[in-house]
C-alpha positions as a Python dict, from the first residue, in 0.01 Angstrom:
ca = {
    (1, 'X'): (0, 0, 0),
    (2, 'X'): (31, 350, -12),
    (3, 'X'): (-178, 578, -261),
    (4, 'X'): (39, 705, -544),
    (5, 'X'): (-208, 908, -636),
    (6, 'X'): (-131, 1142, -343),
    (7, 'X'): (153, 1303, -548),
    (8, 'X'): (320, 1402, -150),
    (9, 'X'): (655, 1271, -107),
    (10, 'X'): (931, 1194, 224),
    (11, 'X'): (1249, 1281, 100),
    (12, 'X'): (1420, 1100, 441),
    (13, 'X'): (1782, 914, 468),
    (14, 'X'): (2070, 931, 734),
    (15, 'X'): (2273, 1218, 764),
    (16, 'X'): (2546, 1189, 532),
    (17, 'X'): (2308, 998, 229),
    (18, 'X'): (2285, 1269, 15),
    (19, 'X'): (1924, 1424, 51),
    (20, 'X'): (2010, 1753, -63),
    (21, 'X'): (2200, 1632, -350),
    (22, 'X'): (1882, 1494, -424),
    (23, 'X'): (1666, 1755, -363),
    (24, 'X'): (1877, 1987, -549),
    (25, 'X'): (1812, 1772, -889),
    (26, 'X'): (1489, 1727, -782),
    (27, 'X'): (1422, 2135, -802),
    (28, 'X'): (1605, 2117, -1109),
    (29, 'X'): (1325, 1914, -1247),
    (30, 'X'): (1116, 2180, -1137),
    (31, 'X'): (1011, 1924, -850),
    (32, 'X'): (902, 2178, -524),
    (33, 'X'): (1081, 2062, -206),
    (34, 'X'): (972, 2183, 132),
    (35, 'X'): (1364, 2142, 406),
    (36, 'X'): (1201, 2065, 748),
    (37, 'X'): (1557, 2166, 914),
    (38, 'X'): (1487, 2472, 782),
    (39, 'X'): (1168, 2502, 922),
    (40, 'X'): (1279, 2326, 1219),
    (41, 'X'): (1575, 2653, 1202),
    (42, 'X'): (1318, 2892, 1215),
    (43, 'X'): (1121, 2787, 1551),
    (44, 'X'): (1449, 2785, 1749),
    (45, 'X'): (1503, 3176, 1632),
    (46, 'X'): (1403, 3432, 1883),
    (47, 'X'): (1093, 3499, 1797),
    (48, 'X'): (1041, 3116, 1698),
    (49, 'X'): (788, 2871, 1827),
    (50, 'X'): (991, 2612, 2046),
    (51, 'X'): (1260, 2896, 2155),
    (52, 'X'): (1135, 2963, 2507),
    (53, 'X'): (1059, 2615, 2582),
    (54, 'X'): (1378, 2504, 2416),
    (55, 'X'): (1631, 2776, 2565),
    (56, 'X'): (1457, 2725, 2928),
    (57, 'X'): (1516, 2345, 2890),
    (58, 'X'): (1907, 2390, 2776),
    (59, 'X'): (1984, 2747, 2898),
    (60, 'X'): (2385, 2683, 2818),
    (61, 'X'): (2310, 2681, 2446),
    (62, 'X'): (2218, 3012, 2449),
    (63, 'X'): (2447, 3251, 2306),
    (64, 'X'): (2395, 3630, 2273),
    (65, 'X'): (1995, 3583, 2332),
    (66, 'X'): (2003, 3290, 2017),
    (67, 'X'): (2024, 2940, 2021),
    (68, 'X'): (2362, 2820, 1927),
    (69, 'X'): (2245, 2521, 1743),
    (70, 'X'): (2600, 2296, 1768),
    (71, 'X'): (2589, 2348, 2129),
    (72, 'X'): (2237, 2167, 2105),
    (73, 'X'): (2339, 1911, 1891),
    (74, 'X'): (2626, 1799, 2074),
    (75, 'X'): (2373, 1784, 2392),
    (76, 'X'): (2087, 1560, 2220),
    (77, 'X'): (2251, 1343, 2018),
    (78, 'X'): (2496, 1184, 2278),
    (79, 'X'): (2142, 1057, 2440),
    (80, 'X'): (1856, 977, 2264),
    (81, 'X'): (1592, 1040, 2539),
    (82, 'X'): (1714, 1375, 2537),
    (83, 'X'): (1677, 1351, 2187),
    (84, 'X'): (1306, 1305, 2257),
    (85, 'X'): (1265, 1551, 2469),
    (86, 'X'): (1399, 1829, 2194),
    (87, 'X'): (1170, 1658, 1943),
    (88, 'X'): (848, 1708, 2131),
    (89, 'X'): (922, 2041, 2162),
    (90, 'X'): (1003, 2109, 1822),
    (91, 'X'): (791, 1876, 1616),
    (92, 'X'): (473, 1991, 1658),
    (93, 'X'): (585, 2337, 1524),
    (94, 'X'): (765, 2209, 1227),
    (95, 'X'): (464, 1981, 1143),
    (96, 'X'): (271, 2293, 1113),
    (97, 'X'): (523, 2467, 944),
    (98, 'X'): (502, 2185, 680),
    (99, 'X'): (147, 2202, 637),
    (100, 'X'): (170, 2522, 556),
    (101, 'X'): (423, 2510, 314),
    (102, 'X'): (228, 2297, 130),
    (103, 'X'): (-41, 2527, 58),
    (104, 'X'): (82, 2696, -163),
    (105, 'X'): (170, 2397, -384),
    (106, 'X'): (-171, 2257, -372),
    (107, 'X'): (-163, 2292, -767),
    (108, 'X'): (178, 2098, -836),
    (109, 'X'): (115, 1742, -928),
    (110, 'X'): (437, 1645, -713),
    (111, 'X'): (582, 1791, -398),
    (112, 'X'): (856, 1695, -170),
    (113, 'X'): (945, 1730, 202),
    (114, 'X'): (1282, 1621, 287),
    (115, 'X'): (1333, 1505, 638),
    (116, 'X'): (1595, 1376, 840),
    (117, 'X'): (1407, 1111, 1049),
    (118, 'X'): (1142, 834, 1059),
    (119, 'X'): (897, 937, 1250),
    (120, 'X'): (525, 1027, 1138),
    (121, 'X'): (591, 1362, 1233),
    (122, 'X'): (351, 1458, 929),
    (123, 'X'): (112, 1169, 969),
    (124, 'X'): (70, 826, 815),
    (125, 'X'): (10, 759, 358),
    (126, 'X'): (315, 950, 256),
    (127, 'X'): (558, 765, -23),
    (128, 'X'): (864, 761, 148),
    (129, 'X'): (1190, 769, -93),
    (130, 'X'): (1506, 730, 113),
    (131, 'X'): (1892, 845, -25),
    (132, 'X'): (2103, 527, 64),
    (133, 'X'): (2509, 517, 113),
    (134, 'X'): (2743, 293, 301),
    (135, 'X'): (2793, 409, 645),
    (136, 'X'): (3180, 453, 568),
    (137, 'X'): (3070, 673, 313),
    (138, 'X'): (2849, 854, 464),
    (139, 'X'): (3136, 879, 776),
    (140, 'X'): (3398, 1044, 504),
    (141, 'X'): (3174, 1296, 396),
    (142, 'X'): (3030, 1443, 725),
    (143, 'X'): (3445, 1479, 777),
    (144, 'X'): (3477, 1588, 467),
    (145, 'X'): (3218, 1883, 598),
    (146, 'X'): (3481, 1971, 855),
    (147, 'X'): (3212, 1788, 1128),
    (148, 'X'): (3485, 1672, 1394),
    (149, 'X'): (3470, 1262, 1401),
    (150, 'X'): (3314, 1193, 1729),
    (151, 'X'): (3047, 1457, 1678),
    (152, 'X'): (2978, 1280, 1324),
    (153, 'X'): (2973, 896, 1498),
    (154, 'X'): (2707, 1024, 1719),
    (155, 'X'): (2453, 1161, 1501),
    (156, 'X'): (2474, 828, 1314),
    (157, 'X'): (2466, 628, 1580),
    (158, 'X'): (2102, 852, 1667),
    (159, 'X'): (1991, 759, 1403),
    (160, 'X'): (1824, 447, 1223),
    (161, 'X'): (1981, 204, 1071),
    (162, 'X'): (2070, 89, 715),
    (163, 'X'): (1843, -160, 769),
    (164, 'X'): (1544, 38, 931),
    (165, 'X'): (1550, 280, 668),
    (166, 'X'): (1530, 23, 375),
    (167, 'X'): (1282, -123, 509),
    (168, 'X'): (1081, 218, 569),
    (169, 'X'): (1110, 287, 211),
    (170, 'X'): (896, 304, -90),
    (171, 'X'): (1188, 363, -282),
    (172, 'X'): (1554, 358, -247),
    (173, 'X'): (1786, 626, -443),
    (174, 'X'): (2136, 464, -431),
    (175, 'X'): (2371, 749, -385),
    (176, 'X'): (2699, 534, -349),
    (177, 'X'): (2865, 669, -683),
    (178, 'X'): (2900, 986, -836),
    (179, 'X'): (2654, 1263, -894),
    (180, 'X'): (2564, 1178, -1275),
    (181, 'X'): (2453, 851, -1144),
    (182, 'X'): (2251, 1024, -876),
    (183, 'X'): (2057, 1218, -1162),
    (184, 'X'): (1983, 903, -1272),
    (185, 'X'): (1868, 735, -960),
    (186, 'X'): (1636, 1013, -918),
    (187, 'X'): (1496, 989, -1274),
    (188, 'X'): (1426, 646, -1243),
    (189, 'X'): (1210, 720, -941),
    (190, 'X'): (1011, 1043, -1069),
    (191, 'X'): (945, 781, -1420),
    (192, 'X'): (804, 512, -1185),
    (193, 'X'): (609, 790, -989),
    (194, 'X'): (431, 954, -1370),
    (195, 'X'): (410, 581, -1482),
    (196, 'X'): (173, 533, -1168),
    (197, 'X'): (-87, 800, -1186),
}
C-alpha cells in the first residue's frame, strides 16, 4: 500500500490519454507539475546530458548540429530494444532532472510529475494516477494532432497496455468524455487525496 502521506504524485497514461489536459487543470488548482518530456527535451539539446551519447548512437538524426527529435522517434519506436537502448541513455539524466525539480517544491503539500511510461525511472512509493481513454480514441486524436497514422500505431503499440496501465494505477482519471467531465475526474481524485492525509 503506498503512503499517501508522501503528497508525490505519477501523472502517467498512453500517449493520446489526455495527461496534459490533466495537468493543465491540475496547475489550475494551483497543483505544481514537473513534464519529464520536457526535461527529457532538454538533455538531447546541444549542450544536454545524453546528446553526445545519443547523436553518436543515431548520427542520421542529427540535423544542423541538433537532434531532430521525429527522426528519433520514428527510429525507437518501430523496435522496442532500441527503445531501451535510448532510455538508458536518457533516463538517468531525466531522473536527476526530476529530483531537482522537486526541490524547490519541498514546501507544497502536493506535487506532480507527469510521465509517459511505467517504469521506476524515479524509484519505487510514488501514487501513480493514470489518464485512461479507449484506444480508438486515443488513435483519433494523435491524427487529430496532424501525427501521420502509422507513426501514431507505433508509439501505441510501444507502449503498455490498457490493461497494464490499470492495473499500475492508484487511481484512474477517465478522460473518455469531454473536458468539463475531466475537471471533474480530477477533482474527485485531489478530494480522495486531502480526505487521506
Amino acid at each position: 500500500m503506498n503512503d499517501f502521506r508522501q503528497r508525490r504524485l505519477l501523472l502517467s497514461g498512453g500517449i493520446g490519454a489526455g495527461k496534459s489536459e490533466v495537468a493543465l487543470i491540475l496547475t489550475s488548482r494551483g497543483v505544481p507539475v514537473i513534464h519529464t518530456d520536457e526535461i527529457g527535451h532538454s538533455v538531447l539539446e546541444p549542450e544536454g546530458e545524453a546528446y553526445s551519447a545519443v547523436s553518436s548512437r543515431w548520427p542520421q538524426v542529427v540535423v544542423e548540429s541538433r537532434i531532430a527529435r521525429d527522426r528519433l522517434a520514428t527510429i525507437v519506436f518501430a523496435d522496442p530494444e532500441t527503445l531501451g537502448e535510448l532510455e538508458a541513455m536518457t533516463h538517468p539524466f531525466i531522473a536527476a532532472g526530476v529530483f531537482a525539480e522537486l526541490e524547490r517544491y519541498s514546501d507544497d503539500p502536493l506535487v506532480v510529475v507527469e510521465i509517459p511510461h511505467l517504469n521506476d525511472l524515479l524509484g519505487r512509493g510514488w501514487i501513480r494516477v493514470v489518464v485512461a481513454a479507449p484506444s480508438e480514441v486515443r488513435f483519433q486524436r494523435l491524427l487529430s494532432r496532424g501525427m501521420d497514422p502509422e507513426d501514431a500505431r507505433a508509439r501505441m503499440a510501444a507502449q503498455p497496455s490498457d490493461s497494464e496501465w490499470g492495473e499500475a494505477a492508484d487511481f484512474v482519471i477517465d478522460n473518455s468524455a469531454d473536458v468539463a467531465r475531466l475537471g471533474e475526474e480530477v477533482d474527485r481524485v485531489l478530494s480522495i487525496l486531502s480526505s487521506k492525509q
